[in-house]
Structure formats: C-alpha cells, structure tokens
C-alpha positions as CSV (number, residue, x, y, z in Angstrom):
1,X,0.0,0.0,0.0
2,X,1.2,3.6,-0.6
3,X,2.4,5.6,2.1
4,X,1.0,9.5,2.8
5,X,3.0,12.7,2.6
6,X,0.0,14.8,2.5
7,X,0.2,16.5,6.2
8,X,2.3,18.8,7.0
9,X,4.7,17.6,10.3
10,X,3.8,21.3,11.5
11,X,-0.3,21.3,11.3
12,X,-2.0,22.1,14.4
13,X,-5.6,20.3,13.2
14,X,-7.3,21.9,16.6
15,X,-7.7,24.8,14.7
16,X,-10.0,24.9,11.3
17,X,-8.1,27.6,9.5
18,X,-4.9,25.2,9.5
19,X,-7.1,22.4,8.4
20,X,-9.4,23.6,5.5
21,X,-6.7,24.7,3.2
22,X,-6.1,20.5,3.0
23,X,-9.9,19.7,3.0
24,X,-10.3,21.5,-0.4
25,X,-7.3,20.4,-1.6
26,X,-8.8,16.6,-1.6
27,X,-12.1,18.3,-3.1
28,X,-10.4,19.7,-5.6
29,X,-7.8,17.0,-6.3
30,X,-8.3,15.2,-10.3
31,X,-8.7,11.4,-9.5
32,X,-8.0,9.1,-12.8
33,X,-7.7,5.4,-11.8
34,X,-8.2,3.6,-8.9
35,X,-4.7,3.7,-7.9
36,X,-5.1,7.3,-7.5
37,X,-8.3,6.9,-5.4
38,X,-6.4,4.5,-3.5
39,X,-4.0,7.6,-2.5
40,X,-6.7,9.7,-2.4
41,X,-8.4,7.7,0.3
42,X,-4.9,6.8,2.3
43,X,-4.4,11.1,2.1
44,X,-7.8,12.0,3.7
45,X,-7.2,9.3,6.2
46,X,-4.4,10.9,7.6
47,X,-6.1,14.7,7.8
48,X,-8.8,13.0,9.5
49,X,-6.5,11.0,12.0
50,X,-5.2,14.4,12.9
51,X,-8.4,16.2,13.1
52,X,-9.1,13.0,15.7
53,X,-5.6,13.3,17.7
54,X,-6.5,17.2,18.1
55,X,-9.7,16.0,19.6
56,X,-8.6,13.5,21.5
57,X,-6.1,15.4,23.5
58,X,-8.4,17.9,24.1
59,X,-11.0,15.2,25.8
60,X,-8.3,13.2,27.7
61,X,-7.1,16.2,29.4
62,X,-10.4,17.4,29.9
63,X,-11.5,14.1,31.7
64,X,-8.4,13.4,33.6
65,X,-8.9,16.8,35.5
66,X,-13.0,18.3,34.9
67,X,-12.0,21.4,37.3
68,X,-9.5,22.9,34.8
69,X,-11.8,25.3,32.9
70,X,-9.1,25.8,30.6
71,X,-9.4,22.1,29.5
72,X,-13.0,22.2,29.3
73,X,-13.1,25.6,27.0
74,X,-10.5,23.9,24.8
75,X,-12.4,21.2,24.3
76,X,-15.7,22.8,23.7
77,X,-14.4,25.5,21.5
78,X,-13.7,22.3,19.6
79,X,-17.1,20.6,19.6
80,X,-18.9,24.0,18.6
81,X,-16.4,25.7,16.3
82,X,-14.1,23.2,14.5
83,X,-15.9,20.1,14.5
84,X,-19.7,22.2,12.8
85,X,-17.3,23.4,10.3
86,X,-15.6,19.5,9.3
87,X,-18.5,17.8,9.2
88,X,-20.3,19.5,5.8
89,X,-16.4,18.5,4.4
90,X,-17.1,15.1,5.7
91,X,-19.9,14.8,4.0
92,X,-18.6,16.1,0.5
93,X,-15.7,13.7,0.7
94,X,-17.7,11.0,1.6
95,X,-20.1,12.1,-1.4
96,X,-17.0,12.1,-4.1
97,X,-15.6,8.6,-2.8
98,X,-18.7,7.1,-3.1
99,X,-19.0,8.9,-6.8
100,X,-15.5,7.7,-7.7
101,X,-15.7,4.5,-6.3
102,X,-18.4,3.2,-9.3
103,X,-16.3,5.2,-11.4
104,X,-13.3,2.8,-10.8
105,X,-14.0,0.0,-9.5
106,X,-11.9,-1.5,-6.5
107,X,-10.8,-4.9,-4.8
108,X,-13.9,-5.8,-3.6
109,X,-12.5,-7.9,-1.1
110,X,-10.6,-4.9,0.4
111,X,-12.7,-1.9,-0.2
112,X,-16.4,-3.4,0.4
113,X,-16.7,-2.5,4.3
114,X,-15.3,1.4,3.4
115,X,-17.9,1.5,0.4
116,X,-20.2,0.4,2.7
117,X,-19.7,2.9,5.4
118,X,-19.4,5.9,3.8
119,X,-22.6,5.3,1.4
120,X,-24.3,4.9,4.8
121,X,-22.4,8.0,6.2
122,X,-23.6,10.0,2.8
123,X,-27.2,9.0,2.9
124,X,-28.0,10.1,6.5
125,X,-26.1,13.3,6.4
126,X,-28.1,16.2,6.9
127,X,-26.8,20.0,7.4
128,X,-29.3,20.7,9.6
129,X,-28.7,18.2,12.0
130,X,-24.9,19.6,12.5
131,X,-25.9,22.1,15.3
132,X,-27.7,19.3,16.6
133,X,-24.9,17.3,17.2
134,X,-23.3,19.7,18.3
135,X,-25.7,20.5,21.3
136,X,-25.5,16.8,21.9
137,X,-21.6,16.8,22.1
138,X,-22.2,19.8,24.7
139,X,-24.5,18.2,26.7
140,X,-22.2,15.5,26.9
141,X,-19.6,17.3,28.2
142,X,-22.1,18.3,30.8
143,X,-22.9,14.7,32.3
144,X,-19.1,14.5,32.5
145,X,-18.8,17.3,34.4
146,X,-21.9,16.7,36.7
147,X,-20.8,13.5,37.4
148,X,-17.1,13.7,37.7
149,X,-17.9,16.4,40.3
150,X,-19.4,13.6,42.9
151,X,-17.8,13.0,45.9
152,X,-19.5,11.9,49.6
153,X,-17.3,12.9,52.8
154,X,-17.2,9.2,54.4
155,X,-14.5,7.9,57.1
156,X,-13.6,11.2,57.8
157,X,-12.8,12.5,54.4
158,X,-13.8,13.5,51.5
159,X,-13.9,10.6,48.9
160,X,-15.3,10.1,44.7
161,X,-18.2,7.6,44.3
162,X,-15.5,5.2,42.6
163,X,-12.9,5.1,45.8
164,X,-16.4,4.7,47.3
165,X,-16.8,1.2,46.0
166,X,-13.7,-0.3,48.1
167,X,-16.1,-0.4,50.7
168,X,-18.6,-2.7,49.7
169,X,-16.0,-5.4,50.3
170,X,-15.5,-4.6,53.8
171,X,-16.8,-7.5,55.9
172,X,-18.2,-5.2,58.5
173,X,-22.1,-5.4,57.0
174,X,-23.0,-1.9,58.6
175,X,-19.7,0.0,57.5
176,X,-21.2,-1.4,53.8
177,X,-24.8,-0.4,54.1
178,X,-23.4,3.0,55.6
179,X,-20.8,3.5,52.5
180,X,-24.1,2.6,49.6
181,X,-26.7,4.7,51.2
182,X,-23.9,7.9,51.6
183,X,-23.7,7.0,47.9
184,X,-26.8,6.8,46.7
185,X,-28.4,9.5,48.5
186,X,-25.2,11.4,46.8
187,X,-26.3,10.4,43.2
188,X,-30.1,11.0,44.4
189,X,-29.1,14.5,44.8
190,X,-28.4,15.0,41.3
191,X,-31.3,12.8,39.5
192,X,-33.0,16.1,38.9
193,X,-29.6,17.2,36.5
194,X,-29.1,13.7,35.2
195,X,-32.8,13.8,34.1
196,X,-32.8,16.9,32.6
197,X,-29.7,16.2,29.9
198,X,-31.2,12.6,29.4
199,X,-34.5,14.3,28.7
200,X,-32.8,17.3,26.8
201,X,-30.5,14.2,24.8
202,X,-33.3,12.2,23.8
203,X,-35.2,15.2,22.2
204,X,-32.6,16.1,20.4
205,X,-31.4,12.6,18.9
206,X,-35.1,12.1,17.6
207,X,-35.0,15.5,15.8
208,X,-31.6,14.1,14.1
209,X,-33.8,10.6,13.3
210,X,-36.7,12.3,12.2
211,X,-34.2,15.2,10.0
212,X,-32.9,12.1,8.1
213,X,-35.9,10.4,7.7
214,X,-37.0,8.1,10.4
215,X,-39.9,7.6,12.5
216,X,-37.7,7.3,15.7
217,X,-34.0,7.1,17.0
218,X,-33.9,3.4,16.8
219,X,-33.2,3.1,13.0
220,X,-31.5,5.7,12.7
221,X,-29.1,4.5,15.4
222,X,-28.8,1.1,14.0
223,X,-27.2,3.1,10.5
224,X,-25.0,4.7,12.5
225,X,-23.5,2.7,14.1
226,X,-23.1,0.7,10.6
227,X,-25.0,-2.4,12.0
228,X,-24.7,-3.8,8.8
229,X,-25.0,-7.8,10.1
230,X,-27.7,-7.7,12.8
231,X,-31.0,-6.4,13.6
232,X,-33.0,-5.3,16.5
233,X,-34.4,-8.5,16.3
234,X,-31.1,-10.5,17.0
235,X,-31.0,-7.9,20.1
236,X,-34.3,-9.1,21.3
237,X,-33.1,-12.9,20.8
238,X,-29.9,-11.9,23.1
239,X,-32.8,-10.3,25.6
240,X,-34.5,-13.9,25.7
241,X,-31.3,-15.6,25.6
242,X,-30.1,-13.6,28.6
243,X,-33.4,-14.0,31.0
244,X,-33.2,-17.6,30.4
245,X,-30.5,-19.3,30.6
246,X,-27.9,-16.4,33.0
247,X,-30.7,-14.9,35.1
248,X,-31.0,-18.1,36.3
249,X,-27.8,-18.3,37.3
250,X,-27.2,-15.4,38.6
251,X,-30.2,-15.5,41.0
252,X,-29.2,-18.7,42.2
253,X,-25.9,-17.3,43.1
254,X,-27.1,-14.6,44.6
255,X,-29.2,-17.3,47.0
256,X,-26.5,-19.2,47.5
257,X,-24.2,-15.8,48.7
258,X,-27.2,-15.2,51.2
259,X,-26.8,-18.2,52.9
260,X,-23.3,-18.1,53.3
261,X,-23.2,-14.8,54.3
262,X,-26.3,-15.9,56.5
263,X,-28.4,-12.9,55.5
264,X,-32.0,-12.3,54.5
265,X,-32.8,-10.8,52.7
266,X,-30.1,-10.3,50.4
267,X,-29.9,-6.4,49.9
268,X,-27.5,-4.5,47.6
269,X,-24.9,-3.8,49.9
270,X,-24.3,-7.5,49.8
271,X,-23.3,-8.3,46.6
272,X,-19.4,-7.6,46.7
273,X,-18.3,-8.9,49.9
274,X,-16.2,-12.3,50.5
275,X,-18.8,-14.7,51.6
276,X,-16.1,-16.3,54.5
277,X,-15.5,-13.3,56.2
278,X,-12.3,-12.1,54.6
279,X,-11.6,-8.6,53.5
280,X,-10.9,-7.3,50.5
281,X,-8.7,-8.1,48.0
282,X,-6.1,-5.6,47.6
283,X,-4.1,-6.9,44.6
284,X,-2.3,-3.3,44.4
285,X,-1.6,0.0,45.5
286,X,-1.1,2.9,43.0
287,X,-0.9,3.5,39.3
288,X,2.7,2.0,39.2
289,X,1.6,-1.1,41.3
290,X,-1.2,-1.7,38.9
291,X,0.9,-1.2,35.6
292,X,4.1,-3.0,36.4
293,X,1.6,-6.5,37.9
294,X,-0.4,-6.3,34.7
295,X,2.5,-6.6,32.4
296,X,4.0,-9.1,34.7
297,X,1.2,-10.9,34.0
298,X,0.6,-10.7,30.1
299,X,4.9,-11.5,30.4
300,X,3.3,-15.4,31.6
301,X,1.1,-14.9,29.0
302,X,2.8,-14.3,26.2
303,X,5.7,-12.1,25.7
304,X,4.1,-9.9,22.8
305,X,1.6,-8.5,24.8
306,X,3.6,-7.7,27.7
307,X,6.0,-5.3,25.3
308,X,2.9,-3.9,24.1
309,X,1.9,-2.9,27.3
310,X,5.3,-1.9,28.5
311,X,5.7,0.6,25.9
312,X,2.7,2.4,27.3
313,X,4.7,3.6,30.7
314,X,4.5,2.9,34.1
315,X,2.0,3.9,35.4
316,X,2.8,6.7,37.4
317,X,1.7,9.1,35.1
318,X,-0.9,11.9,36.1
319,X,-1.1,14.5,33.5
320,X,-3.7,13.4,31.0
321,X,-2.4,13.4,27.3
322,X,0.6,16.2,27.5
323,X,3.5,15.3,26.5
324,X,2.6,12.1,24.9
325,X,1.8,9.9,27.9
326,X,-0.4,6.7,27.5
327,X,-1.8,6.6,30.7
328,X,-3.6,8.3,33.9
329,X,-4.9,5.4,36.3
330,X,-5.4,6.7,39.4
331,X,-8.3,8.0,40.9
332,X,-8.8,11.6,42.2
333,X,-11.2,14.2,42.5
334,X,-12.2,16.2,39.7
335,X,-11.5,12.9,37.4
336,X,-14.4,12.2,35.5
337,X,-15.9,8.7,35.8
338,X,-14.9,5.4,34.3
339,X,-12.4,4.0,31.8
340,X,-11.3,4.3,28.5
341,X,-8.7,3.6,26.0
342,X,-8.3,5.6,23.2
343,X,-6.1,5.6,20.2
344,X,-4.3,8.7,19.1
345,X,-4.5,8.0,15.4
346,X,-2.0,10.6,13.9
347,X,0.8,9.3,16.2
348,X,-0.4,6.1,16.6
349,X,0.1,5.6,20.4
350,X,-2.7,4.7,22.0
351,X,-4.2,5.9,25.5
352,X,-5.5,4.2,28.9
353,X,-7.7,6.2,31.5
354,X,-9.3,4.6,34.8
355,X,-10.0,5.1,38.6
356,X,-7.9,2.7,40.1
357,X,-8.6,2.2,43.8
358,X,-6.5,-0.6,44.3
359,X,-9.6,-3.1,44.0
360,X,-9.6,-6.5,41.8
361,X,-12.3,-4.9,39.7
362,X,-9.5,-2.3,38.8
363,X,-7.6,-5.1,37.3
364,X,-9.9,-6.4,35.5
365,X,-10.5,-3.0,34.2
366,X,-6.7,-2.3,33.3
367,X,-6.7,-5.7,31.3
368,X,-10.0,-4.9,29.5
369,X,-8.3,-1.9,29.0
370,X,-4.9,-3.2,27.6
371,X,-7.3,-5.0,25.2
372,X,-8.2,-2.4,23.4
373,X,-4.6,-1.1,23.2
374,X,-3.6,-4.4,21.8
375,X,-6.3,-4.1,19.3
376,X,-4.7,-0.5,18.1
377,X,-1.3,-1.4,18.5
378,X,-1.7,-4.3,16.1
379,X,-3.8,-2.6,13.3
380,X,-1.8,0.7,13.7
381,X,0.5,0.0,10.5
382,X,-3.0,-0.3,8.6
383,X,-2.5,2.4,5.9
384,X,-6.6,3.2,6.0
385,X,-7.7,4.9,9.0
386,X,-11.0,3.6,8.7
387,X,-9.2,0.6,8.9
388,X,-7.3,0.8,12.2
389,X,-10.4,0.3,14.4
390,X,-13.0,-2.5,14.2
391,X,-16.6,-2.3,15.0
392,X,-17.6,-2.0,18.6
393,X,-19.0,-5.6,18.6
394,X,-15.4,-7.0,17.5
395,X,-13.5,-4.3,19.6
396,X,-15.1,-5.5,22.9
397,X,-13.6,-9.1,22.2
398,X,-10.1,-7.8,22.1
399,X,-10.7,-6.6,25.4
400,X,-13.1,-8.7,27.0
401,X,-11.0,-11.7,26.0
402,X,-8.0,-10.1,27.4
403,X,-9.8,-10.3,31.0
404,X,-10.5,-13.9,30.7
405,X,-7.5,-14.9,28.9
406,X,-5.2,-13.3,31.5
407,X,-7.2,-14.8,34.2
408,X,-4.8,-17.7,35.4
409,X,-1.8,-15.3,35.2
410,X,-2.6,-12.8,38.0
411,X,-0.1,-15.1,40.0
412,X,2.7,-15.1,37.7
413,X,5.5,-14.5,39.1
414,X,5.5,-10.4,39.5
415,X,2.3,-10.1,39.1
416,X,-1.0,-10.0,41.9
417,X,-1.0,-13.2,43.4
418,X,1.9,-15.0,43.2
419,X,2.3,-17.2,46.2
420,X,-0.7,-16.6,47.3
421,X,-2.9,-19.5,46.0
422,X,-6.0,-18.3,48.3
423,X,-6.5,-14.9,47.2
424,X,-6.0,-16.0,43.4
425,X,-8.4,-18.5,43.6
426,X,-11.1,-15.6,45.4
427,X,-9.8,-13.6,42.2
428,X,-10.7,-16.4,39.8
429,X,-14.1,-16.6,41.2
430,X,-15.0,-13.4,41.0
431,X,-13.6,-13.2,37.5
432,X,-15.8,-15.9,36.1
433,X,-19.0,-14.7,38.2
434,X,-18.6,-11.1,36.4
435,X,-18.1,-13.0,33.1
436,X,-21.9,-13.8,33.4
437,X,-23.0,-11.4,35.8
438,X,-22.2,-8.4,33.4
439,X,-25.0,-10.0,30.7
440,X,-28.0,-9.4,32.4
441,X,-27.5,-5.7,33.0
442,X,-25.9,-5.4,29.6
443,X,-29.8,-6.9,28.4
444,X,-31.4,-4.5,30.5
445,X,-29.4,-1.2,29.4
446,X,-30.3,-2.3,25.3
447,X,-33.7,-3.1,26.2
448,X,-33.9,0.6,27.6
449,X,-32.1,2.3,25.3
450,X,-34.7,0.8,22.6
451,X,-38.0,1.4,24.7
452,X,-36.8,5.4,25.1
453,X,-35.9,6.0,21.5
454,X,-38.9,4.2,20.1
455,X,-41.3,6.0,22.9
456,X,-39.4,9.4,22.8
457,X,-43.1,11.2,24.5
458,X,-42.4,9.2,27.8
459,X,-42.8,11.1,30.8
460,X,-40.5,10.4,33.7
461,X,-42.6,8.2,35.4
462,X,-42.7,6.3,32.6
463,X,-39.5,5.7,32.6
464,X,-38.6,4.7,36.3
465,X,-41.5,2.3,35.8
466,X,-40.3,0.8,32.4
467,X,-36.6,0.6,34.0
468,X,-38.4,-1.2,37.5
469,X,-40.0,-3.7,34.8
470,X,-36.8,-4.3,33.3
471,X,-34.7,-5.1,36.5
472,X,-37.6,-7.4,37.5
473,X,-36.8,-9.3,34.4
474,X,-33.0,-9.0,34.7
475,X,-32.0,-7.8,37.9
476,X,-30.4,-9.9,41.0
477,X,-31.9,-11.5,43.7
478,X,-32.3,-9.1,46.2
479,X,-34.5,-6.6,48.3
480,X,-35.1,-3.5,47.5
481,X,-37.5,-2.9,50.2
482,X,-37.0,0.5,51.9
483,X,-34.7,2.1,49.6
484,X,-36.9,1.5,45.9
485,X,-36.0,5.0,45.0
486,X,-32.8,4.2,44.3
487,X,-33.6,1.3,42.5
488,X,-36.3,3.4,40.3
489,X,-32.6,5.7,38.6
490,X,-30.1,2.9,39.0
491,X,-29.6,3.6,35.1
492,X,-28.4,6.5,35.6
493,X,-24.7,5.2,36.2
494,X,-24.1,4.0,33.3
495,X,-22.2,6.8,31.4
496,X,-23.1,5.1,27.6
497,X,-26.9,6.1,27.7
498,X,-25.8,9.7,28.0
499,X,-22.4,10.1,25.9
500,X,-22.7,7.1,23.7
501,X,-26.2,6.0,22.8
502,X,-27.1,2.4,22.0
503,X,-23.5,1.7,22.5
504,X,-24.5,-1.4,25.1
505,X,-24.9,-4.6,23.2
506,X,-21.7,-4.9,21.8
507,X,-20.5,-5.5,25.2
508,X,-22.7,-8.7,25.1
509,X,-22.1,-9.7,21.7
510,X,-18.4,-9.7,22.6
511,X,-18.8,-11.1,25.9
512,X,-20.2,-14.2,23.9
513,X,-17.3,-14.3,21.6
514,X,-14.6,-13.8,24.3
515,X,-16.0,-16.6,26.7
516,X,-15.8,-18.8,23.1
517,X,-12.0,-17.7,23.0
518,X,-11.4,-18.4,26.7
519,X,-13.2,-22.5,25.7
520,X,-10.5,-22.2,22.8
521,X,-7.4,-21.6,25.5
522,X,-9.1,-24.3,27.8
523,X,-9.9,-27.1,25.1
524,X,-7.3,-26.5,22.3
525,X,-4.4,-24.2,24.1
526,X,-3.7,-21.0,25.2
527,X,-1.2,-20.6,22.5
528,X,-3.7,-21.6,19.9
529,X,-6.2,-18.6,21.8
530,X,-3.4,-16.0,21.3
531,X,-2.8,-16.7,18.2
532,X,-6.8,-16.7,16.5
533,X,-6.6,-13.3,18.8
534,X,-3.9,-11.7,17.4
535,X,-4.2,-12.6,13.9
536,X,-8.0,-11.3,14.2
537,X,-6.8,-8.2,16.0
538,X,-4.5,-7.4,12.7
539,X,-6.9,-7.0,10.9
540,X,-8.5,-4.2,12.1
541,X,-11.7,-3.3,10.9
542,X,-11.0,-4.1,7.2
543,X,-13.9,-7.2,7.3
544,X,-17.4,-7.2,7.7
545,X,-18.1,-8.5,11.5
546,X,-19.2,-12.1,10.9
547,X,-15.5,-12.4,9.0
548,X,-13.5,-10.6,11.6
549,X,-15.5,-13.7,14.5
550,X,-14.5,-16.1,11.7
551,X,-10.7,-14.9,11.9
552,X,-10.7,-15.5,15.4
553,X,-12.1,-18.9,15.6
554,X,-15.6,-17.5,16.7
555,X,-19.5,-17.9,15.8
556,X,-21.1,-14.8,15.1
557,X,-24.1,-15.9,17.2
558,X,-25.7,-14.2,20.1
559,X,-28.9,-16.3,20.3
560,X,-30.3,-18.5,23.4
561,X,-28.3,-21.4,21.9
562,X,-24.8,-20.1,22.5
563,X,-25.3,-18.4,25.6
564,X,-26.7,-21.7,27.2
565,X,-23.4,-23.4,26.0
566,X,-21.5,-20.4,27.2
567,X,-23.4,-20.3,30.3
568,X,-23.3,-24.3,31.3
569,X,-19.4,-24.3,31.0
570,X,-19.0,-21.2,32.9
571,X,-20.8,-23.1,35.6
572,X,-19.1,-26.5,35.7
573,X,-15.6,-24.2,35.9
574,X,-17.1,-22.2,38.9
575,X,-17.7,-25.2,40.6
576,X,-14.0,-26.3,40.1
577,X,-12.5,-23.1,42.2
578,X,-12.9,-23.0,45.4
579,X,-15.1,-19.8,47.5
C-alpha cells in the first residue's frame, strides 16, 4: 500500500483555519484510476487521523482533570467551532468517494466495508442536523462534568463515588450499608440534573432521526452505528437468551451468597463482599503497582503482549495526554468517571484512562483496557484509518477476552497473586462470576435504550417504571424494600446512555465471543487462543463482522443457543474453584 506525505509535520488540526486549506485540496484533487483513489483515500485518512488526535487530547485532558476550565473551554471551543465546520467536508468527501468508487472500480474484497460505510455516512447526512450534534456533544460534556464532580465525605474524608466502592468489600455489614446509602443518597441529589440532559439528549437525537428520515431514533441509530450484520431482532433474541439461561444463574448465586453470608434478605450492599468473612482483595496499591503487575502478568502470557503494554509507561503518570503519555490510572477528585482507552491516530500511540482504587475490579479493568490497546497497536500500520479500528461488537472481544485470557496469570510471578494461592483462587471466582454477571444488566441497558428511542413522549414516570419492569426481568436477587428509590434511577450510572447511545450490546455480543475464546485456551491451548486473537486483531476493521469472528475462531451468534453453552461451562468451571 502507498504511504501518505499529505500532512504537514507542522499542522495544528485543533484549529480549522490550519485544516481547510487541506480539506479543499482533496475536493479539488483530479482522481484518474483507482490507484489514484487509493491515494486519495490513504491522504484524507491521515487529515482526518489528525483532526481526531487534536480531539482526542483535548478530551483526555479534559476528563483526567474536569476542574480545569481551561481544558473544558478547549475542548468545547472544539465541539462548537471546529468540528460544525468539518462535518459538511465530511460529507462532500464521503459524497465524491462514493462517486469515484463506481467510477473505478476497486478490490472488492478490500474496499467493500469502506464502500459500505461511507454510502451509509452519505445518505444520512443532513446539514441541519450539525448544530444538533453539536448540542449533543455539549450536553455531553455536561454529564461529564456533573458527574465527575461527585464526591460523599465518608470515614472522615472527602472521597469520589468510585474510591467509594472499596467499601462494599468490607466485611463489617453496617460499614457497607453505611458507605451505599452515603452514595446513593449522593447520586439522588443529582437525579433532577441527570434527568434533565437525558430528557434534553433524547429530544434532540429524535430530531436528528426524524431530519434524516426516520420515525424514531432506533433506526436511525442502527445506521449509524453501521450495523450492517444484525437487527433489532437479533438484540431481542440476546434479551430472551439472557433471561433464560444467565438470570438463572445469577439468582441462584445470589441465594447461595445469602446463605453463606447468612443474610436475609439479600440487599444491595451484599453483593461484593467475601462470603467467608475475609476482607478485601487488595491486589495493588497505586498506578505503578497496577501497571508494572499487569505486564508481569501478560509476560506469563505471552511475551508480545507484555512489550505492548510496556511501551505504554509505568503507570505513574498523572497529567492526562501532555506530552505524549499513554496513561492516567489513578483516581482523584475532579476525574471524570470510568475507563477508556483511546487511540491517538496521527501518532499512533494509544491511551489508557481509569480510577484505580486498588480493587480487583480495577484489574480487570486495566486488562479490558490493555485489550483495546492491543487491538490498536496491532492494526496501527493499517495504511486506512478507517481501517485501524474495528466495529464496537469485535472491539469489545479484544478486550473482553484479554480479562478472561489473562485470568490464570494474575499469580505469575510479578504479578497480583503469586504465592498466594487463596487470594488467586477468590480472584478467579470473582472473574468468572462477572463473566456472566455483566449480561444481564448489559440486556437490560439495550432493552432501555430501545424502549426510550422508540417511545421518545415518555414522561419520567414512565420511565422509572419501564426501568423497574426491566430489573424485575434482569436484575439480582435481592430486596429492595425500603430504599426503591434508588432502584427506580439505577440507570443513571451508566455513562453510555448519556455520551454514547445504543453503544450497550456490543458489550454482550463480545462477551459471547470472548467466553468462546477463553473455551478455545481451555480445550485446544492458550497458545492456539493468542494466536486466533492476534491474527483477528491485525486486521482491524478491514472485514465485515461475521469475518473478523471467523478470523478469530468465533460464531457470530448471540442467540439462546450459544449463551446456554457459554453459560453451562462457565458453571461446571465455577464449581472447580474454590469460594
């Protein structure tokens, strides 16, 4: 493939006067054979990877510290000024490739999923719903701010709502119950600001539908988010899939953690401490801890992934995106909730973000996370941008695999639990329970997302009560009695129905397909896993979905069928690891 000496080493894409002068030039430039398109298309790959850098250090140094206005008005003077004035380019450039595509023909086996994308991205462009989007990128920023901003004062200090969660491991039952009511009575001072974005958001994403010719946001959504291979009804199969054969198990779980911790009822405080009494796991302290374990641990794995991650830092950094770091992992005030990796496409280094708090569920966040930086680090010689990232669906498995694959490593010599057999085993456990446990709520968040877009009139009270109904179907085994207000906005932690709509199920799809490659490490080798993940990872986006399961060994199946299989074998390995 040819290489791109389009960008200047000296542009600054954060502003649009540096930017358009390039834009115009690809408008402009005479395009004879599809060699030269190929160019063509490898050139505007590159002004958009920078346009995305700009952006992206703009965002990670706005969510690494949300009090430093400075940050903020950087990257909003982004979102309304620069990224307005891109989009009508996009659309024109999207327009001519489409246009010299039939004009010159190309490999369809390499250029069918970029055809494919950017007819879509052509046919629901409208001008009119720019400033809309924009409002919506805004109103984003807002959530983040509102709920970054969250902190309770608890065991005589102040504290944010994710150091919070260290103390529903403590064994002490009222220390618990004290620690989840101080936080939920926190977040049910703010339901009044949560709902009004979420009720600002949804008008506005129906406008956008309705401007580009849908009845509701659903469809629209779906073409989007280039959901080219499955359809809302193959979500509603995953739904039925879900309720049957994992609420199940989940519930009886949650029974059988009532009776050990010799409780009842079961309430919510309940859910994260050891049943025997012991306290919590504390695999690590600090950012550096937490880095230099993990690559200990993908080291046992296999040696490629552990100079992957190594090249990243270690993990001591605290200063967002400046100066090229690749990670901020501790948590602090001001931090805005959650993690995220994201790739840095100009440079090509990619970026981690978390709230560490020295829990096990950090770790398996920093793996999930190193997922995804595998993924980019792989495809990142892909000359196509479009090509260096994969759909969400296949993304997830790059990460989600990574938890599951690393799993019998975390006592690797180096690493969290090396000679220490009993806390490994508790950290096993509780691996595998989260492997299933994350599908029901992942069932409940679609299902919700697709009752508010297709009912975009509801009221409020609608709402809690379609979101009640929902965790009746899908939620644990336990009482709410007492405290049902909290139960009735419980949906409004998760950050991906404000900042990333109907961005849910391809955490279950992926699940699927990363508890398949975790059956492929146990029945055929771990080598043999790596490999199918690595070779998939390669390839970046540059196959449809079903292709990109198919390269790593996977069904592309997220029916009742497979997750009974899934969901049996998950079961006859919990019983194999001790409590």
């Amino acid at each position: 493939m040819p290489t791109s000496t389009f960008i200047p080493a000296s542009l600054d894409a954060a502003h649009f006067s540096s930017v358009e002068p390039l834009l115009q030039a690809l408008l402009d430039r005479p395009v004879g054979s599809a060699s030269q398109l190929e160019q063509w298309l490898i050139d505007r790959g590159e002004l958009a990877a920078a346009c995305g850098e700009a952006k992206a250090n703009m965002y990670i140094t706005m969510t690494c510290d949300t009090e430093d206005t400075a940050a903020s008005a950087a990257f909003e003077k982004f979102i309304t000024e620069v990224e307005p004035r891109l989009k009508p380019y996009a659309f024109e450039l999207d327009k001519r490739f489409v246009e010299l595509a039939a004009k010159f023909p190309m490999d369809a086996a390499r250029y069918t999923v970029i055809q494919r994308d950017a007819k879509a991205e052509v046919e629901l462009f409208r001008e009119e719903n720019i400033p809309l989007e924009t409002e919506l990128a805004q109103l984003g920023q807002k959530f983040e701010q509102l709920a970054g901003s969250l902190t309770v004062t608890f065991d005589g200090r102040e504290q944010t709502l994710p150091q919070m969660a260290r103390y529903q491991e403590q064994t002490d039952r009222s220390v618990r119950e004290a620690a989840w009511r101080a936080t939920a009575e926190r977040r049910l001072k703010e339901v009044g600001g949560f709902n009004d974005i979420y009720d600002q958001m949804i008008v506005l994403r129906t406008k956008v539908a309705k401007n580009a010719g849908y009845k509701d946001y659903v469809g629209y959504a779906y073409k989007a988010k280039h959901r080219f291979d499955y359809t809302e009804k193959h979500c509603r199969d995953f739904h039925d899939g879900v309720e049957k054969a994992i609420v199940p198990l989940v519930r009886a779980l949650d029974r059988e953690r009532a009776k050990k911790l010799g409780v009842e009822p079961l309430r919510p405080w309940d859910l994260s401490v050891d049943v025997k009494g012991r306290g919590p796991l504390r695999p690590f302290s600090g950012g550096r801890e937490l880095m230099g374990k993990s690559v200990a641990a993908m080291q046992s794995l296999d040696p490629r992934l552990a100079t992957m991650l190594a090249s990243m830092g270690d993990g001591s950094e605290s200063r967002g995106a400046r100066d090229g770091a690749c990670l901020d992992l501790d948590s602090r005030k001001g931090k805005a909730p959650g993690g995220y990796q994201y790739m840095r496409d100009r440079s090509r280094k990619a970026f981690i973000f978390m709230n560490a708090a020295g829990l096990q569920k950090d770790v398996e966040t920093m793996v999930h996370e190193a997922g995804h930086a595998f993924h980019s680090m792989l495809s990142q010689e892909e000359p196509l941008l479009e090509y260096r990232s994969s759909p969400i669906e296949f993304a997830e498995v790059a990460s989600m695999s990574m938890e599951l694959l690393s799993m019998r490593h975390l006592a690797a010599p180096g690493s969290f639990y090396h000679n220490n057999p009993t806390d490994f085993a508790r950290a096993t456990r509780e691996q595998l329970k989260r492997s299933v446990h994350i599908l029901p709520w992942i069932a409940t968040i679609d299902a919700f997302q697709h009752w508010v877009y297709a009912n975009p009139g509801h009221t409020r009270q609608q709402r809690e009560q379609h979101w009640l109904s929902l965790d009746q179907r899908f939620g644990n085994a336990v009482s709410w009695s007492g405290i049902e207000q909290h139960r009735a906005n419980l949906w409004q932690r998760q950050l991906h129905l404000f900042s990333h709509p109907f961005y849910y199920i391809e955490y279950g799809i992926a699940q699927l397909g990363a508890l398949q490659l975790w059956l492929i490490s146990l029945e055929q080798g771990e080598k043999t896993a790596v490999d199918y993940y690595t070779r998939a990872l390669s390839l970046g986006g540059s196959k449809p979905l079903p292709d990109l399961f198919k390269a790593a060994g996977l069904e592309f199946d997220f029916g009742p069928t497979i997750i009974s299989r899934l969901a049996e074998r998950v079961q006859k390995e919990l019983e194999k690891v001790a409590e």
